[in-house]
C-alpha positions as CSV (number, residue, x, y, z in Angstrom):
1,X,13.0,-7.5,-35.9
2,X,12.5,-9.7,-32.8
3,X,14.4,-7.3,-30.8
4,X,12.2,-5.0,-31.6
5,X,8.8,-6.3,-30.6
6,X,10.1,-7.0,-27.5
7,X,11.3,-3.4,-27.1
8,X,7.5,-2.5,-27.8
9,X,6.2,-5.8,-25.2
10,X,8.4,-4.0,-22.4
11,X,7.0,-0.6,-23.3
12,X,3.5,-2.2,-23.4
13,X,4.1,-3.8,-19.8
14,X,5.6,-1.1,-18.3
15,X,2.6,1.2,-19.2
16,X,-0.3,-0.7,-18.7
17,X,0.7,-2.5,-15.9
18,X,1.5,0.9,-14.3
19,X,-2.0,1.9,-15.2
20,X,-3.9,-1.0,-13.9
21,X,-1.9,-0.8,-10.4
22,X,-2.8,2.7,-10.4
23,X,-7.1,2.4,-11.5
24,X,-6.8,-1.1,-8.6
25,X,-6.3,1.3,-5.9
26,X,-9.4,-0.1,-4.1
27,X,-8.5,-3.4,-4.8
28,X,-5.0,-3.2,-2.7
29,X,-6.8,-2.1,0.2
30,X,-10.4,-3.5,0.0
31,X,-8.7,-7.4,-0.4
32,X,-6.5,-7.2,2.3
33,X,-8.6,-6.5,4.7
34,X,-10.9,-9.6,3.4
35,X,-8.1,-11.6,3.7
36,X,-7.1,-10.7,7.4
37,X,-10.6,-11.2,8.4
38,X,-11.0,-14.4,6.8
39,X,-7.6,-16.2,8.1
40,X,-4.5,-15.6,9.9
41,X,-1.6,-15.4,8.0
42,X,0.2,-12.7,5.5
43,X,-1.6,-10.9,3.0
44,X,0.4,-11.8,-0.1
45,X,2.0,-15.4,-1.4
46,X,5.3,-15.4,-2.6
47,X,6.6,-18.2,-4.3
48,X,9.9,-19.0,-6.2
49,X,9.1,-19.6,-9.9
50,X,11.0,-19.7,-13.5
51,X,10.8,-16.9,-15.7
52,X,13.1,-16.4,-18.6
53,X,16.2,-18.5,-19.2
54,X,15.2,-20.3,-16.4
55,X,15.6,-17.7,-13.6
56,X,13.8,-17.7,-10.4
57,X,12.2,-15.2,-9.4
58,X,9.3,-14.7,-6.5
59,X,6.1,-14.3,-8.0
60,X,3.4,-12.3,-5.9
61,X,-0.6,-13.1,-5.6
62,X,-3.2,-12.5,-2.9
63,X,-2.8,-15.6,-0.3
64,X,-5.8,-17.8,-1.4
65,X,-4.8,-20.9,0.8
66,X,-4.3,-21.5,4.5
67,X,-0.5,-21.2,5.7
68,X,1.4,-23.6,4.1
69,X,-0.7,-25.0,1.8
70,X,2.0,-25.9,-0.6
71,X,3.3,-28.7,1.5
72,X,-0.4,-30.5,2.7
73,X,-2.8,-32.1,0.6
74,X,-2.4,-32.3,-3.0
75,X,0.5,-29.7,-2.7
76,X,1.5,-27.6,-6.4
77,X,-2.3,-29.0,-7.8
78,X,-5.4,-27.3,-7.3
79,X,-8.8,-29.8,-7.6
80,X,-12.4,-28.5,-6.9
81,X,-13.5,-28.4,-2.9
82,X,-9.7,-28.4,-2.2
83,X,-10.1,-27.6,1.7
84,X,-6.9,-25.5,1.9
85,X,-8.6,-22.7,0.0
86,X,-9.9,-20.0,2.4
87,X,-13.4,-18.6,1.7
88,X,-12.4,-15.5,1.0
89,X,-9.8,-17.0,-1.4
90,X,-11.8,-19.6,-3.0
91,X,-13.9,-16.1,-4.8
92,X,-10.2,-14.9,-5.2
93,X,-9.7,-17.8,-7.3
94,X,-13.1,-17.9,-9.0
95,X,-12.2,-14.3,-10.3
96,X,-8.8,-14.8,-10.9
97,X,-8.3,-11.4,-8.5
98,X,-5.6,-13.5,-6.7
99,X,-3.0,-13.4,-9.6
100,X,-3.5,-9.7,-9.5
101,X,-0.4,-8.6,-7.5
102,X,1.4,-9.9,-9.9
103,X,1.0,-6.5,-11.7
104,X,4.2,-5.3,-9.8
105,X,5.9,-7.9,-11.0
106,X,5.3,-7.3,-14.6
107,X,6.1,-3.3,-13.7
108,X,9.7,-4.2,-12.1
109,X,10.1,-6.2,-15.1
110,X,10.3,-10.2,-13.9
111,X,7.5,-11.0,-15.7
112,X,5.6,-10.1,-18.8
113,X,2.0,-9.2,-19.3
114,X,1.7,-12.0,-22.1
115,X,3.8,-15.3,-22.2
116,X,4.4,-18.6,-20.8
117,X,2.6,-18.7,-17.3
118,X,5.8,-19.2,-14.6
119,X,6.2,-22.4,-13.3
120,X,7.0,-23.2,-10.1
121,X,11.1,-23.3,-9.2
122,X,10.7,-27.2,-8.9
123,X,7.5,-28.2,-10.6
124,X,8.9,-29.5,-13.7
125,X,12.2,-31.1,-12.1
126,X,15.8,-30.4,-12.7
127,X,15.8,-27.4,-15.2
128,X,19.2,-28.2,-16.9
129,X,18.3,-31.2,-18.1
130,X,15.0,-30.6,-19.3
131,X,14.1,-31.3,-23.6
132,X,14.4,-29.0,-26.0
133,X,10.9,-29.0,-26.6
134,X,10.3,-27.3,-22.4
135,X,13.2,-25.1,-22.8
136,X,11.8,-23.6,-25.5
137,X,9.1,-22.3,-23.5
138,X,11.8,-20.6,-21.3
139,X,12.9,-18.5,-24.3
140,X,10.6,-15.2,-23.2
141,X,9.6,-13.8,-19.4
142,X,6.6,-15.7,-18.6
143,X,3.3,-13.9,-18.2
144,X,0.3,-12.9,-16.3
145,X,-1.7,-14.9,-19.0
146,X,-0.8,-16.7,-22.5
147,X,-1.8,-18.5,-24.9
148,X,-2.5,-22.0,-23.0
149,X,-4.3,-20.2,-20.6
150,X,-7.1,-18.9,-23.3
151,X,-6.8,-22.7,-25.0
152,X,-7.7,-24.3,-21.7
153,X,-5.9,-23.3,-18.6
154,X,-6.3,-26.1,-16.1
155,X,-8.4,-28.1,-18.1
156,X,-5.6,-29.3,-20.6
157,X,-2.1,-31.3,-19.9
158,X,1.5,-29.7,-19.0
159,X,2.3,-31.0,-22.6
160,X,-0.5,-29.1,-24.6
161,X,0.5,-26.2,-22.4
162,X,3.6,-26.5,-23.1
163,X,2.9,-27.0,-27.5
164,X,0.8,-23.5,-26.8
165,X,3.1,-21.8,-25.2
166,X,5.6,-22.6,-27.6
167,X,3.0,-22.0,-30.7
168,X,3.0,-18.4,-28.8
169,X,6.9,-17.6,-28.9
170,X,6.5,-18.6,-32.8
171,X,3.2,-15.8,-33.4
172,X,5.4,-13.6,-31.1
173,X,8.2,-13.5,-33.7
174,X,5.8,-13.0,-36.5
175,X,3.3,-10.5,-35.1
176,X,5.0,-9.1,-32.2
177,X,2.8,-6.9,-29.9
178,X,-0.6,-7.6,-31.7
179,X,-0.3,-11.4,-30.3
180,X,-0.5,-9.9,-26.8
181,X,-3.1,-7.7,-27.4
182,X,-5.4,-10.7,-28.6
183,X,-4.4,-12.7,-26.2
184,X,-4.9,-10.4,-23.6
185,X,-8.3,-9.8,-24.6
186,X,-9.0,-13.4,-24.6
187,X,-7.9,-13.8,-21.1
188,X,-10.3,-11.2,-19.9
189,X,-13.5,-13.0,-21.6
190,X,-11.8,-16.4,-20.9
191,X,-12.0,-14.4,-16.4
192,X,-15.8,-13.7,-16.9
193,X,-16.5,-16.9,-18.2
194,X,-14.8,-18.5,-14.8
195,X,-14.1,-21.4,-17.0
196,X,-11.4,-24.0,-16.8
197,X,-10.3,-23.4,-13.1
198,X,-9.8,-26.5,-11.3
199,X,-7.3,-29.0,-12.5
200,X,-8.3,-32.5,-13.9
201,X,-7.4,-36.0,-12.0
202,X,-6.1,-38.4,-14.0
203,X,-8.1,-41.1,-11.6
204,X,-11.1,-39.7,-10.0
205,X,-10.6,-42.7,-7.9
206,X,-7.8,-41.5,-6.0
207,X,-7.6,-38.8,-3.3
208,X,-6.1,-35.2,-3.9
209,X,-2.7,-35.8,-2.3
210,X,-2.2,-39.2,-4.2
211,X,-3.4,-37.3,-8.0
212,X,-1.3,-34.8,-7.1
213,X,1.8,-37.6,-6.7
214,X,0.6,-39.0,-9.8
215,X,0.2,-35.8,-11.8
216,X,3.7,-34.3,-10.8
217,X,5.6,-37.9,-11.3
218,X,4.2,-37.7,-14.9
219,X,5.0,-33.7,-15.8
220,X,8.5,-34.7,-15.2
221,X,8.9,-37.6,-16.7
222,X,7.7,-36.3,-19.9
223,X,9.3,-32.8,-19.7
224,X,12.6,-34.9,-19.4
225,X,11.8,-37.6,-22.5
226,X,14.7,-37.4,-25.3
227,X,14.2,-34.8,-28.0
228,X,12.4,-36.3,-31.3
229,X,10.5,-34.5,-33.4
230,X,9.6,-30.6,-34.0
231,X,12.9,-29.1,-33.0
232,X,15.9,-30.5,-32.4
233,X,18.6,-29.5,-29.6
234,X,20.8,-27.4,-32.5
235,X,17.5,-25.9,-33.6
236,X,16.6,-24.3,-30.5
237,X,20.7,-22.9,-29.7
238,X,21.0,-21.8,-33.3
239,X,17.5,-19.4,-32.2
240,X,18.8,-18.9,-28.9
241,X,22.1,-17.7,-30.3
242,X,20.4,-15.1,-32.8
243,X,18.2,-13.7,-29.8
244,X,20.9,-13.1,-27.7
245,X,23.2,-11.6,-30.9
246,X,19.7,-9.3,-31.7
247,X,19.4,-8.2,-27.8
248,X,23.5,-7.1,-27.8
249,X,22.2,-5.2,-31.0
250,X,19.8,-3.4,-29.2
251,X,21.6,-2.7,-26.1
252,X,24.3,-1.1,-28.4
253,X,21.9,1.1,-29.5
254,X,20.7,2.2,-26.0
């Protein structure tokens, strides 16, 4: 049965992905041309991120920062008045019309329009060694939005994104395709509210570049703790090993 609702979760990205690239036709022309005006540098951010089973792929939005922003200041973290963020990019944000491109993305079929948002390549350390509990959320391509997002987005920890997105792969398996479409219209609310954009500090004491430190020192420490509790290692491959056995199932059917 899980096979299936993801058969129906492709068919449902493929389609409205398709149409939402094809009604933002003003969008992909009209925010370009902001963006040029605004700074110098390329329309579009790529950047390397996990999607299922761990895979990198690059992940497209509409370049919200100066040049380089990923390696100045407080890096990977976002925290309100961050001076990296252009003007132009900074209403990007606010509307959440920079994660937009990734639209083509969900088309080609990297990501999904529902899951686990992708993390960057390197964000949560060495991804071998990660616990059970962080693979898990690996198990299905990650999304435009998903459940942590609607829960909080940047307002809540790595780890309660992390329990979400996981809570979400569970639903999935029970509900299939009506998950995403509650979720999804969630998300859209959760845009128009412009709630939960900015990242927390842990000490409001400290600048952005030395939370950031701090903030990225502790997401990978804990995504790394020994497995205890919920599911255990043998758990998560005995799942694993039915997915992949119901996929081969499918694929035979093709």
């Amino acid at each position: 049965m899980f096979y299936i609702n993801k058969f129906f979760k492709r068919l449902f990205d493929i389609f409205s992905s398709l149409i939402a690239i094809i009604l933002l036709i003003p969008v992909w022309i009209i925010i370009p041309v902001a963006i040029k005006c605004d700074s110098k540098g390329p329309v579009f951010f790529r950047q390397e991120r996990r999607t299922k089973n761990g895979k990198i792929f690059k992940m497209l939005k509409f370049r919200s920062m100066v040049v380089n922003a990923e390696h100045s200041g407080a890096g990977l973290f976002n925290y309100k008045d961050d001076p990296r963020v252009t003007k132009v990019g900074r209403f990007l944000r606010n509307t959440s019309i920079d994660e937009l491109p990734q639209l083509f993305n969900i088309f080609i079929g990297n990501m999904s329009v529902v899951g686990p948002r992708p993390c960057v390549s390197y964000e949560l350390g060495d991804f071998e060694s990660l616990n059970a509990k962080y693979k898990k959320r690996f198990k299905m391509k990650a999304g435009l939005t998903g459940l942590a997002q609607v829960k909080g987005r940047n307002d809540i920890s790595w780890d309660e994104k992390v329990n979400y997105d996981n809570q979400y792969i569970d639903n999935f398996r029970k509900y299939g395709v009506f998950t995403d479409i509650k979720i999804l219209w969630l998300s859209v609310i959760k845009v128009f509210a412009k709630e939960d954009i900015y990242e927390n500090k842990q000490d409001e004491g400290c600048d952005d570049a030395e939370a950031a430190k701090l903030a990225e020192e502790e997401i990978i420490r804990i995504a790394h703790l020994p497995d205890g509790g919920g599911e255990t290692a043998a758990h998560q491959t005995a799942a694993h090993q039915e997915d992949l056995a119901e996929e081969n199932n499918f694929e035979e059917m093709q």
